[in-house]
Backbone as JSON, one array per atom type, in Angstrom:
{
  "sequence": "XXXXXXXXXXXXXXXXXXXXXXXXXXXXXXXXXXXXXXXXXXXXXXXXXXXXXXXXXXXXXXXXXXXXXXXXXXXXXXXXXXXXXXXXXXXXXXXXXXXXXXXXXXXXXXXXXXXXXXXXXXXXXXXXXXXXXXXXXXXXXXXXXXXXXXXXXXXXXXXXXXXXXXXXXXXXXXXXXXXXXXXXXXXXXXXXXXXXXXXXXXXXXXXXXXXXXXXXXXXXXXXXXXXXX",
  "N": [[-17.15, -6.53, 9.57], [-17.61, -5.69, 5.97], [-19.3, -2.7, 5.38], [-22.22, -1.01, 3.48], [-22.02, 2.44, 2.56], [-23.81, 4.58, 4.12], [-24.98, 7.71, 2.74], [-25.88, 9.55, 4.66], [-23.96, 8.74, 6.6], [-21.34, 8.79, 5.96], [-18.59, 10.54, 5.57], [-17.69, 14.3, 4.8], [-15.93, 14.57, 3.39], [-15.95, 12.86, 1.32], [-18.45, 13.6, 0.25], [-17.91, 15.65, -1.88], [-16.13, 15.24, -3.62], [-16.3, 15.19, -6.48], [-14.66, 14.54, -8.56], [-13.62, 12.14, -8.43], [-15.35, 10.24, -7.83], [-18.94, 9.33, -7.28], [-22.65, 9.64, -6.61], [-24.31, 6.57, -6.16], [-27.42, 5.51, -5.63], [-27.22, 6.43, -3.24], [-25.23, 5.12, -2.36], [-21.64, 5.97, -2.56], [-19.68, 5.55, -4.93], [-16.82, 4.71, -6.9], [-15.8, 6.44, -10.21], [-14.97, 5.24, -11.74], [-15.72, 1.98, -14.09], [-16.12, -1.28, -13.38], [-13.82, -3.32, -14.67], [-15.02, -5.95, -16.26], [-13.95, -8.25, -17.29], [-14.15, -11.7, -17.99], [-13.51, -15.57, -17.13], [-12.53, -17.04, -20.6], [-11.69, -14.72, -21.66], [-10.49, -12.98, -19.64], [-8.13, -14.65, -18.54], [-6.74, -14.06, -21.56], [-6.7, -11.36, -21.41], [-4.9, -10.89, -19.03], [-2.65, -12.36, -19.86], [-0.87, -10.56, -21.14], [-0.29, -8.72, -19.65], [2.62, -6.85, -17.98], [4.59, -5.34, -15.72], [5.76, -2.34, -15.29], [8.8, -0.36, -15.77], [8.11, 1.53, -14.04], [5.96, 0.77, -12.71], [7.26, -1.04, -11.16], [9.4, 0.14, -9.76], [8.03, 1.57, -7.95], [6.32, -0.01, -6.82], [8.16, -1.93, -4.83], [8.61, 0.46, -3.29], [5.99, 1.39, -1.89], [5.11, -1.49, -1.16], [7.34, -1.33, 1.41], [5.89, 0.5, 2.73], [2.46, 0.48, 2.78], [1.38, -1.14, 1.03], [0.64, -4.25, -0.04], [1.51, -7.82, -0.38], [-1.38, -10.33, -0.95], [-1.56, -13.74, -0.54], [-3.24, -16.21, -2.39], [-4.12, -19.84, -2.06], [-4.54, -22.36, -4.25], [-6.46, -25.26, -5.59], [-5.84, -25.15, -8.37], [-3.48, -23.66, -8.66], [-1.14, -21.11, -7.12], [-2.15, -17.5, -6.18], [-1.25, -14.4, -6.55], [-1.73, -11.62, -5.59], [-1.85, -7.31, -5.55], [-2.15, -5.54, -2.99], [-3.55, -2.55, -1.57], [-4.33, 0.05, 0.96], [-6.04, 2.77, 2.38], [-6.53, 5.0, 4.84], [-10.2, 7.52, 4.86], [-8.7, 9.33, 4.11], [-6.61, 10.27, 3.13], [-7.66, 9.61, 0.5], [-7.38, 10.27, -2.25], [-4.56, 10.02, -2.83], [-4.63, 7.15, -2.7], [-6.23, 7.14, -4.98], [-4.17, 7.71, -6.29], [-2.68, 5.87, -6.43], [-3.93, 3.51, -7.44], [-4.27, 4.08, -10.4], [-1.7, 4.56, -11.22], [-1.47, 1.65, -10.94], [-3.75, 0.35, -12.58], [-4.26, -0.32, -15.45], [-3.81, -3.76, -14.1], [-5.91, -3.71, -12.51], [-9.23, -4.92, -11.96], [-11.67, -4.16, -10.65], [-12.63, -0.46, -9.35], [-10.98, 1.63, -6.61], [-12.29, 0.79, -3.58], [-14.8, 2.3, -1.22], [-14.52, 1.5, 2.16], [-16.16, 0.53, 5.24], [-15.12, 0.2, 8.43], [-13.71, -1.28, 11.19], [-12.66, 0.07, 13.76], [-9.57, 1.13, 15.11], [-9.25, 0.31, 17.98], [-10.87, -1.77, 19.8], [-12.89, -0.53, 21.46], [-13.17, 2.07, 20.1], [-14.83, 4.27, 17.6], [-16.5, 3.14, 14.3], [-14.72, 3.5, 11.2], [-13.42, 4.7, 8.26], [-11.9, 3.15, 5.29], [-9.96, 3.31, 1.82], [-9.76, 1.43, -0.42], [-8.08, -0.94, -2.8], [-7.51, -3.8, -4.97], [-5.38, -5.91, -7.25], [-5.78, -7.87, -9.64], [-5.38, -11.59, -9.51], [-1.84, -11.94, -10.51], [0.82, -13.52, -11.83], [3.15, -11.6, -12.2], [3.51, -10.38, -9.77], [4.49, -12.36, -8.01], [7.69, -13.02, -7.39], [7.77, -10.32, -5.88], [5.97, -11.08, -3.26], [7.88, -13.33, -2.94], [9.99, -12.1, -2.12], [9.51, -9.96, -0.12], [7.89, -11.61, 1.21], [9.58, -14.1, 3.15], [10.09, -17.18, 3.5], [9.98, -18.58, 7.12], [10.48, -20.69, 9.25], [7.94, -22.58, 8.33], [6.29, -20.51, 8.4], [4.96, -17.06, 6.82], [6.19, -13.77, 6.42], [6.32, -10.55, 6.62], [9.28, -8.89, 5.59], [12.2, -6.81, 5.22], [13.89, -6.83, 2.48], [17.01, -7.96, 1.58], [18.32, -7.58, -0.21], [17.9, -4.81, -0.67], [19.38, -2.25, -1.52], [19.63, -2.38, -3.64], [17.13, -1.97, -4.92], [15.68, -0.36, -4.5], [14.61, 2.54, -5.11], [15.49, 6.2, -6.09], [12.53, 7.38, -6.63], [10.33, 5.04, -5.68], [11.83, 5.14, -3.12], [10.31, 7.88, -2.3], [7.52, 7.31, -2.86], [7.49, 5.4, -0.75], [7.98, 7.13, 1.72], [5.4, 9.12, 0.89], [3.58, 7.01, 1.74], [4.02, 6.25, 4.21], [5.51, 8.21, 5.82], [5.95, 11.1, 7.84], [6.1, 14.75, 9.22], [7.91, 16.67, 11.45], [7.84, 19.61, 13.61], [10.21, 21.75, 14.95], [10.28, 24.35, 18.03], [12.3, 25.65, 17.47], [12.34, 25.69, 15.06], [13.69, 23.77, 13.34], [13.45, 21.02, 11.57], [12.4, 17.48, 11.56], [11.94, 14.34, 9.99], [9.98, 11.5, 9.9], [9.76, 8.32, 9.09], [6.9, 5.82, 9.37], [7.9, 2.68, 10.81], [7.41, 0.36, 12.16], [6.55, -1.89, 12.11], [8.48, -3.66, 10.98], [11.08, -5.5, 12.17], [13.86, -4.85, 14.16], [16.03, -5.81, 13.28], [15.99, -5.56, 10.37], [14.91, -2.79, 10.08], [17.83, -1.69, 10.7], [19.53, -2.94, 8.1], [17.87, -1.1, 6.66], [18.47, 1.6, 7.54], [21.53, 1.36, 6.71], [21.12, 0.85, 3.68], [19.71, 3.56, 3.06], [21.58, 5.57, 3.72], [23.65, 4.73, 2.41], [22.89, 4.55, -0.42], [21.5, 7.11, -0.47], [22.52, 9.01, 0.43], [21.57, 10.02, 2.77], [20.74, 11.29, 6.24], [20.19, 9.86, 8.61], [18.5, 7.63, 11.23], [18.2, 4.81, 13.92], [14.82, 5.0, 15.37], [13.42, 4.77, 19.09], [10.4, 3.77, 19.4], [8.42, 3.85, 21.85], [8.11, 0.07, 22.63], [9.0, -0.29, 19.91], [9.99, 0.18, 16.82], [11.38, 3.36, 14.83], [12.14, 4.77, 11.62], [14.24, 7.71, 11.55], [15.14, 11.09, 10.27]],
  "CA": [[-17.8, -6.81, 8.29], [-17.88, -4.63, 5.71], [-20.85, -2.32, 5.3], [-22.51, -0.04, 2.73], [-21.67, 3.75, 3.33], [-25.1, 5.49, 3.67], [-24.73, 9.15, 2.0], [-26.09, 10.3, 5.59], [-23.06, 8.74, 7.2], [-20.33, 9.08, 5.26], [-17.8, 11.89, 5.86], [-18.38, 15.18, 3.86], [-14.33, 14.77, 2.65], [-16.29, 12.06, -0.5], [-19.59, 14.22, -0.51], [-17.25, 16.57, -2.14], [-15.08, 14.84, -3.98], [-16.88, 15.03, -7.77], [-13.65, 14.45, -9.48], [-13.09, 10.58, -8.45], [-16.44, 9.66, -6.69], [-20.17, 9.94, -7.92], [-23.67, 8.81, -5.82], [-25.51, 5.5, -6.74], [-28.57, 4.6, -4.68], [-26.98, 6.37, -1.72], [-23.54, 4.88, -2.27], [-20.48, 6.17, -3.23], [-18.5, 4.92, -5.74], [-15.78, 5.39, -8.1], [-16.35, 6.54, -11.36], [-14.54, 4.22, -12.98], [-16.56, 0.86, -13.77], [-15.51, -2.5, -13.47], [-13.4, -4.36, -16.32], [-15.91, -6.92, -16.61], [-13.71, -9.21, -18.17], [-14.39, -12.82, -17.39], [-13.06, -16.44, -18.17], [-11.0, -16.98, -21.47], [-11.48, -13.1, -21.72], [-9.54, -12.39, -18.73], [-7.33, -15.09, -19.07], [-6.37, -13.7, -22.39], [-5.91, -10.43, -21.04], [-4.06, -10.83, -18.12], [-1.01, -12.5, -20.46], [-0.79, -9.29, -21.91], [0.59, -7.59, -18.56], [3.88, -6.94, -17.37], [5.06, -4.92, -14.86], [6.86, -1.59, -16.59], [9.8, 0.07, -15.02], [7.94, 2.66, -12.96], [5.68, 0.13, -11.34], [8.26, -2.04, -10.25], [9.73, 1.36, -8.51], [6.59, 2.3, -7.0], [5.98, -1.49, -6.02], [8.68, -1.64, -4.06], [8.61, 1.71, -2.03], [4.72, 0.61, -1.35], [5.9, -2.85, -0.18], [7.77, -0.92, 2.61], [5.13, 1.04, 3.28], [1.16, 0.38, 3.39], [1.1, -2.05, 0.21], [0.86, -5.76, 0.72], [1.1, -8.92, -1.57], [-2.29, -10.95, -0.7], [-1.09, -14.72, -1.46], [-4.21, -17.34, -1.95], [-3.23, -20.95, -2.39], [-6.1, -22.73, -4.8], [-6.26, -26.46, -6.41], [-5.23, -25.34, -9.39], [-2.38, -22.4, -8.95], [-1.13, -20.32, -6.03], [-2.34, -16.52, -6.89], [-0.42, -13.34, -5.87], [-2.48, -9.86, -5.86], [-1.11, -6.51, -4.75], [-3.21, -4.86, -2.53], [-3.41, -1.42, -1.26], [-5.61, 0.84, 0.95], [-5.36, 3.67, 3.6], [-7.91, 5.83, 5.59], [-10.51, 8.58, 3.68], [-8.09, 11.15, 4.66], [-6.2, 10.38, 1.84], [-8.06, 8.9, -0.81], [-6.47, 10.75, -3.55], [-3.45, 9.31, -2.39], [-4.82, 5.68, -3.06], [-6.98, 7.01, -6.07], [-3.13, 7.91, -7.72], [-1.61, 4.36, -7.12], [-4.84, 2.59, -8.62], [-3.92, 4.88, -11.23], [-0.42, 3.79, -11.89], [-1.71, 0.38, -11.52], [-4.87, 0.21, -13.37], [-4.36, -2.22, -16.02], [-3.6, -4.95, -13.22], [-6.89, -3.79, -11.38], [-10.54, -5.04, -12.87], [-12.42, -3.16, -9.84], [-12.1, 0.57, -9.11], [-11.1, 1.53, -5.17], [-14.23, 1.26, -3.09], [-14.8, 3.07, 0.16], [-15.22, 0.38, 3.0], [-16.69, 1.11, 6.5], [-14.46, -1.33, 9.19], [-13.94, -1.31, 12.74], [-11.8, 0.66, 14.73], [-8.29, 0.65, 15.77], [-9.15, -0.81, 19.05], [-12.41, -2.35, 20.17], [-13.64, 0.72, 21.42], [-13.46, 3.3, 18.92], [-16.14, 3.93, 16.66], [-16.07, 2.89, 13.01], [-13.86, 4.22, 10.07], [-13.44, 4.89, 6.36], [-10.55, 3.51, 4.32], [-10.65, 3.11, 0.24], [-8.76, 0.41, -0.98], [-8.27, -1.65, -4.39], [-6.24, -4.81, -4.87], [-5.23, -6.11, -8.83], [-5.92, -8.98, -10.59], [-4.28, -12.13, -9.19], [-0.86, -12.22, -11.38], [2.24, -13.99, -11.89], [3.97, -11.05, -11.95], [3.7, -10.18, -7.94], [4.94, -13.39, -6.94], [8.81, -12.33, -7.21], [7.73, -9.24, -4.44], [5.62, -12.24, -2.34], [9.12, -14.29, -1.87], [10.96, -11.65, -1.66], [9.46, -9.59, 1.09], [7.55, -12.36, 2.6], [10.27, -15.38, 2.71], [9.3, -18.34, 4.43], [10.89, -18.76, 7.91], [9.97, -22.14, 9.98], [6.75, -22.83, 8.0], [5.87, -19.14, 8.41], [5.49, -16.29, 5.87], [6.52, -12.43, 7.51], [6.86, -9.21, 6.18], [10.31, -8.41, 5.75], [13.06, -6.0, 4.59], [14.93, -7.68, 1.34], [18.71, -8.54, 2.04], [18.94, -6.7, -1.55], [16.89, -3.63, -1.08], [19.75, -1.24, -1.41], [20.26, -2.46, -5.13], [16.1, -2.22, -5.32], [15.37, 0.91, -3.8], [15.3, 3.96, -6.15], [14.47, 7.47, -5.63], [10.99, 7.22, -6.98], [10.45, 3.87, -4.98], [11.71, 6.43, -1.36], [9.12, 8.9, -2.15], [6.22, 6.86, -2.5], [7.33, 4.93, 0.71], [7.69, 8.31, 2.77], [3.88, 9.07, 1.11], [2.58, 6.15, 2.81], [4.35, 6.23, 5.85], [6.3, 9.26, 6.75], [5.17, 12.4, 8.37], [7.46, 15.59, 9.5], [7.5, 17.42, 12.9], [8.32, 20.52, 13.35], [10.18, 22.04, 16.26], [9.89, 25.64, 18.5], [13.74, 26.17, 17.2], [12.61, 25.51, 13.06], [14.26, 22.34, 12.78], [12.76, 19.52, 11.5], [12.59, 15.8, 11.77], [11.21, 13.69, 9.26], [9.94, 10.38, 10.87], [8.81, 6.55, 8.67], [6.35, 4.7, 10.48], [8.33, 1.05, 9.79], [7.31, -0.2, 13.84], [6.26, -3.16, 11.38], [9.73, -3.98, 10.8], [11.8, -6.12, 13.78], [14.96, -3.86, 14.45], [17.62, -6.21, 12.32], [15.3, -4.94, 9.43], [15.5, -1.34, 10.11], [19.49, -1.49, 10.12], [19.22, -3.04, 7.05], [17.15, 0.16, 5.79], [19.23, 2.68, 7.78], [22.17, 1.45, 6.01], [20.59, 1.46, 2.15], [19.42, 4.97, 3.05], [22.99, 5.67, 3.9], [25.05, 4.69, 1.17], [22.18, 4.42, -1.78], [21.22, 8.59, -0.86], [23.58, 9.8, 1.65], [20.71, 10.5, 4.1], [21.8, 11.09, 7.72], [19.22, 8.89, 9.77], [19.06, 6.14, 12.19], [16.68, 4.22, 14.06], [14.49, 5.49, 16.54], [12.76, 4.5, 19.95], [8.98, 4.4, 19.64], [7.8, 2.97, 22.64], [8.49, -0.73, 22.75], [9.26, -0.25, 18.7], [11.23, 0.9, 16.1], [10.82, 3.96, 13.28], [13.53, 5.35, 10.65], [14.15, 9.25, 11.74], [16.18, 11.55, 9.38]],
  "C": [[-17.91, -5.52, 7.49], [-19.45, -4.02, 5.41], [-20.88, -1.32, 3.7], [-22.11, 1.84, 3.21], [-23.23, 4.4, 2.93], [-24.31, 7.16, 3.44], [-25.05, 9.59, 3.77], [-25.06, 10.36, 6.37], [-21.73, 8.53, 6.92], [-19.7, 10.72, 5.22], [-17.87, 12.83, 5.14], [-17.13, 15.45, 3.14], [-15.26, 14.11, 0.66], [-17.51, 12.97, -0.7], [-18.78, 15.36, -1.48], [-16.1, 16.25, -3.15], [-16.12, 14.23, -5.68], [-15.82, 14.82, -8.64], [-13.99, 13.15, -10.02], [-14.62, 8.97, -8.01], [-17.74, 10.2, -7.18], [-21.23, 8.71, -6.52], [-24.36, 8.27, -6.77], [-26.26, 4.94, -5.68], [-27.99, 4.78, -3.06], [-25.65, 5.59, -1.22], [-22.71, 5.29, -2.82], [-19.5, 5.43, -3.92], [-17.79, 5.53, -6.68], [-16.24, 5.72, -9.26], [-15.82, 5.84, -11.98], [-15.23, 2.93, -12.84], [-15.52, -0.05, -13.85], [-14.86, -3.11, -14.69], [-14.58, -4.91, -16.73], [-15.11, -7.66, -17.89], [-13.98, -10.48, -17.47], [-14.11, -14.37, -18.03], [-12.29, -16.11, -19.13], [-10.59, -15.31, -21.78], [-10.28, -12.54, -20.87], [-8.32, -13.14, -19.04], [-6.2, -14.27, -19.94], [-5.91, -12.15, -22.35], [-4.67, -10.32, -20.04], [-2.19, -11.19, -18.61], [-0.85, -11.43, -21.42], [-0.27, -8.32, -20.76], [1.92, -7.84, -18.19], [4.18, -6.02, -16.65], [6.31, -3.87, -15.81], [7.54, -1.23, -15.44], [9.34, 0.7, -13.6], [7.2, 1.99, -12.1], [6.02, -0.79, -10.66], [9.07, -1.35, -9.13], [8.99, 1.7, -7.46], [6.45, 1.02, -6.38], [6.84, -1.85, -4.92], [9.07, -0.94, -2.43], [7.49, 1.6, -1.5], [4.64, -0.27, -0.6], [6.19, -2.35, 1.05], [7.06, -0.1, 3.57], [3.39, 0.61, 3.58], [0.88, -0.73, 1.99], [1.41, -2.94, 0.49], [-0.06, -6.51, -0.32], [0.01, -9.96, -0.55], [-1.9, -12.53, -1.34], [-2.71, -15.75, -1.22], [-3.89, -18.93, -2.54], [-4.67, -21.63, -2.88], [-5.74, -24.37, -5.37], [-5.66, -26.33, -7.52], [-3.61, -24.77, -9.46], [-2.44, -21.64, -8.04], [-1.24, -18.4, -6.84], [-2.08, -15.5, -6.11], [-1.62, -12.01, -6.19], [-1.55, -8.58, -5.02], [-2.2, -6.08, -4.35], [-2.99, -3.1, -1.59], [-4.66, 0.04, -0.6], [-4.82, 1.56, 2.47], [-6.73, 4.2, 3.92], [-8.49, 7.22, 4.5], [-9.85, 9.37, 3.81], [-7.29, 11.21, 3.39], [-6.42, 9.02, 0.67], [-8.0, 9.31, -1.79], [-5.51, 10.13, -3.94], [-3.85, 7.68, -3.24], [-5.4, 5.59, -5.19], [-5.54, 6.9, -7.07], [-2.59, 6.75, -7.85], [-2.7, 3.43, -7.89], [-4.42, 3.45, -9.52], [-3.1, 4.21, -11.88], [-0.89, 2.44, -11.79], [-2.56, -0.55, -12.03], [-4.97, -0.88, -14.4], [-4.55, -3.3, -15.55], [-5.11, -4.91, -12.42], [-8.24, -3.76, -12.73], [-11.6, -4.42, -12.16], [-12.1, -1.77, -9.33], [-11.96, 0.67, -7.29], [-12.59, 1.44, -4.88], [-13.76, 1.74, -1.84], [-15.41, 2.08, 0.9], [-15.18, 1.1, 4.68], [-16.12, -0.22, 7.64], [-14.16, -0.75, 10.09], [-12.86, -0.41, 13.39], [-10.63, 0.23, 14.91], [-8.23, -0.31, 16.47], [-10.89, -1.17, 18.76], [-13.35, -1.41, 20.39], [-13.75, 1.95, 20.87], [-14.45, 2.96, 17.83], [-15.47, 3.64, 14.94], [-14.85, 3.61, 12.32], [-13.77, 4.15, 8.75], [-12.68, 4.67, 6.15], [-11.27, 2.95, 2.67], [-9.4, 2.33, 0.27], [-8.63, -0.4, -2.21], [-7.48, -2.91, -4.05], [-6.47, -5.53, -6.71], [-5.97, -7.45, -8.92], [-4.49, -9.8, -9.73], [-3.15, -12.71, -10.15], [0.72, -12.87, -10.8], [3.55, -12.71, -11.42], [4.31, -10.3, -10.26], [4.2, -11.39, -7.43], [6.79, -13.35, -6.99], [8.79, -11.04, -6.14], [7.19, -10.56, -3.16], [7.17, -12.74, -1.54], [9.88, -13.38, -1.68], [10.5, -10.41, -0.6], [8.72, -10.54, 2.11], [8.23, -13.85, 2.61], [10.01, -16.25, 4.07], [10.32, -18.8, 5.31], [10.28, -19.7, 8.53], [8.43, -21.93, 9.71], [5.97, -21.9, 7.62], [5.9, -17.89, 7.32], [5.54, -15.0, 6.65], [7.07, -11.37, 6.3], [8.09, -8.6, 6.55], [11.16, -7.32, 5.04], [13.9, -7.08, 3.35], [16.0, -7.5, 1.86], [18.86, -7.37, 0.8], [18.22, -4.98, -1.7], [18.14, -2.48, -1.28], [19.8, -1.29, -2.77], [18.43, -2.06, -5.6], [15.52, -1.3, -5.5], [15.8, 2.06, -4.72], [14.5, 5.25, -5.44], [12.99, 7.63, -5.7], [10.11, 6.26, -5.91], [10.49, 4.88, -3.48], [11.09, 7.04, -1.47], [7.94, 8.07, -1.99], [5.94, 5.87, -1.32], [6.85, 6.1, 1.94], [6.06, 8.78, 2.69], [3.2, 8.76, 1.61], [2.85, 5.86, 3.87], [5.02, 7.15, 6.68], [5.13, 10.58, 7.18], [6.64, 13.35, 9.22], [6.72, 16.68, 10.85], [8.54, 17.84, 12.64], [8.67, 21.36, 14.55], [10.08, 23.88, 16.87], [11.08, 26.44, 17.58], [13.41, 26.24, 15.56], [12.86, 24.67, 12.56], [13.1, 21.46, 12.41], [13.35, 18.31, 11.31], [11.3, 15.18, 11.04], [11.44, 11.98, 9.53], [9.11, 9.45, 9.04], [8.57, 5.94, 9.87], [7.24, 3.41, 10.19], [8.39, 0.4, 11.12], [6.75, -1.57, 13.28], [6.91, -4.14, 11.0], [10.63, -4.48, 12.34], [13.25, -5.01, 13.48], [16.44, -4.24, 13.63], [17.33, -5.95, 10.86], [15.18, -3.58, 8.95], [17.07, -1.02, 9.56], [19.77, -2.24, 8.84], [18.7, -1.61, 5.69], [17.96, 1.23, 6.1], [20.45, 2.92, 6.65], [21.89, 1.36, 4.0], [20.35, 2.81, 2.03], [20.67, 5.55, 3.03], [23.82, 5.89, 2.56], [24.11, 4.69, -0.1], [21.86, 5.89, -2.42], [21.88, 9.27, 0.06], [22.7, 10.4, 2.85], [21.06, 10.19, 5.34], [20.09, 10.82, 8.72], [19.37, 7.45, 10.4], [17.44, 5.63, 12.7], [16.2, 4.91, 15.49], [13.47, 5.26, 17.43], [11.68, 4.39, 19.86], [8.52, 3.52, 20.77], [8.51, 1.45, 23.04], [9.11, -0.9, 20.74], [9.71, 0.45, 18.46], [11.13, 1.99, 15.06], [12.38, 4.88, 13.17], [13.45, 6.62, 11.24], [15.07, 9.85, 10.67], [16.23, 13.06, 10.07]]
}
């Protein structure tokens, strides 16, 4: 469940963080307030959005990484949201994609307090946001989560090599890569994508391949799979 963050127990990364983050009543929150649009208001705004070039790039490379279309199915109209959140370690990180996708969002990130990896680890901090539910996310919906025997699944697109831009690979590697560094100097720059079944990966190996000439493959983790370069 989520909780309130008392100022006493909250990490000293947000006591510190006067840029993006101010105290109310012993909670942290964003400085940015709520839209507060509501009814024909919103309505009337929301057909006023579209999806510009750069966050259809960024939407994308997110998709593959720690962003995820939220679908809710209602009496009237099925409603798509993007959603997006990571641990306080980098909540800059999250504060820049609410950023780029601010218009679409009527609440600023909040900092939520939720359970542990496993069962036994103690709590944790991530900040997260998610938009306004729009039309325009439901073209990412079917096309990374396409409906296999009844089922919807997070997948790799068939088309991602035509989808996939440079801009789009950076802000995937943001949210999921990390680089190790060896005794010799070399490095190896690893994507988490153990989220991805392995005919999904080769899929990605080869877009990486021929879209940026990058020399990587797939690699072992355990009983799973992650991109290496």
């Amino acid at each position: 469940m989520i909780q309130k963050n008392n100022l006493s127990t909250l990490p000293l990364f947000f006591q510190r963080q006067s840029a993006n983050w101010q105290k109310k009543a012993d909670v942290w929150v964003h400085k940015d307030e709520p839209r507060k649009l509501y009814g024909k208001n919103l309505v009337a705004y929301k057909k006023t959005l579209k999806l510009t070039a750069q966050q259809n790039k960024i939407l994308v490379g997110s998709l593959l990484g720690d962003g995820y279309i939220d679908f809710h199915r209602s009496a009237k109209q099925p409603s798509y949201y993007f959603c997006f959140a990571q641990t306080w370690h980098a909540a800059d990180y999250v504060d820049h994609i609410y950023q780029i996708f601010k218009p679409f969002v009527g609440t600023p990130p909040k900092i939520n307090k939720i359970g542990g990896i496993k069962s036994d680890l103690p709590k944790r901090y991530e900040v997260r946001f998610k938009t306004y539910a729009h039309e325009e996310f439901k073209y990412y919906y079917d096309l990374f989560y396409p409906e296999v025997d009844g089922q919807r699944k997070k997948r790799v697109p068939q088309n991602i090599k035509s989808i996939l831009t440079a801009e789009g690979l950076a802000y995937w590697y943001m949210d999921d890569g990390t680089t190790r560094t060896y005794i010799t100097g070399k490095k190896s720059y690893v994507i988490s994508t153990q989220g991805f079944c392995y005919e999904d990966q080769v899929i990605l190996i080869d877009a990486l391949k021929e879209s940026f000439g990058l020399d990587c493959g797939v690699h072992k983790d355990k009983t799973y799979f992650r991109v290496r370069f």
